[in-house]
Structure formats: C-alpha cells, structure tokens
N, C-alpha and C positions, 0 to 999 in steps of 0.2 A: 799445642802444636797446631800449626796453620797448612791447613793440605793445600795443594798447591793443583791450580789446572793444567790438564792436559796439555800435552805439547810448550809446554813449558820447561826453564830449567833455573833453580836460582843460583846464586854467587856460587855459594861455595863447592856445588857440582861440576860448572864450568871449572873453577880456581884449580880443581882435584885434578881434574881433566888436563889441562893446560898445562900447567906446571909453569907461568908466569906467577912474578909477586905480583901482592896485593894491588899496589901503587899502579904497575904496570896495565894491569886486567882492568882497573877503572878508570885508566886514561883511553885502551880500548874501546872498554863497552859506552865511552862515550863519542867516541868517535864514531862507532857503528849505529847510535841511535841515532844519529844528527846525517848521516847520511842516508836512513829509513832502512837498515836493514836489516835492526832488533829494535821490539820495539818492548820497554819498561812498562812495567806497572809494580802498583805497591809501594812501601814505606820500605827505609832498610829497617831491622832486619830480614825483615821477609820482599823483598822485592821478587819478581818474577821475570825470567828474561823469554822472548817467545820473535822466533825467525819471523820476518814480515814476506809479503807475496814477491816483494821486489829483491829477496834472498832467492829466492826458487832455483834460478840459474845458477849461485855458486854451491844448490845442496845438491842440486843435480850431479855438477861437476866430482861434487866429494866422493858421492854415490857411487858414482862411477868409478872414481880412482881406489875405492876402497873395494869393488867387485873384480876388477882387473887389477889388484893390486902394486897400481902406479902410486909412486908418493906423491902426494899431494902437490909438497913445494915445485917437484917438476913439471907439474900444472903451470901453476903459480911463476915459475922463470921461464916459463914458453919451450922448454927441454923435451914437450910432447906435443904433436900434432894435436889442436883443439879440436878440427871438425871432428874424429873419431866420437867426441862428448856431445856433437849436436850443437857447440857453440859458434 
C-alpha cells in the first residue's frame, strides 16, 4: 500500500466522486493538467492528483456554492451573480 500525500486525491477517489467513466475522467484530468490546474505526479497505479495555486479561484467559488448552497453548474452558466463569490 502506497500512502498518498496530503492534499492530494487519486483516480479512483475522484472516479467514485464524479460518477463519469473511466474513458471520460482521463480525457479530463488531461485537459486540466495542460491548462495548470491539477497538477500529476506518480506512475499509474498510484498517480496522485493535487489542485495547483491557479485552481484557488474555482475552489473558492465551490466553497462558496457548497456553504450557501447554490449548485454549482449555476455558477458555472452565469444563473448567479458572481461578485457575491469575490469573483
């Protein structure tokens, strides 16, 4: 068993999480490491996936949506005032 660093999450946490397939989640988390906002480490099977500083802004926004519980995607399609989040 390979423990895993802090603030960190691997595949199949996120997979559990999500409830996309497989196929779909690694076209994802490739698209979000190429624009800097997870960033990889590790071999599979143990890969580690870990938010980068240039996430801050969309954890903030979750943060928020999940303490005033707004849905997310109403973020997400502009259906809520942003400034309220500071963005």
């Amino acid at each position: 068993m390979h423990p895993k660093r802090s603030g960190t999450s691997v595949p199949a946490e996120v997979l559990e999480a999500c409830g996309l397939d497989v196929g779909e989640f690694y076209g994802l988390l490739s698209d979000l490491a190429q624009s800097g906002l997870v960033r990889l480490s590790g071999a599979y099977p143990f890969e580690e996936i870990a938010l980068t500083e240039e996430a801050a802004p969309a954890e903030t926004i979750a943060e928020r949506c999940r303490q005033e519980t707004i849905p997310l995607e109403h973020v997400l399609a502009a259906d809520v005032d942003l400034s309220r989040f500071g963005a």
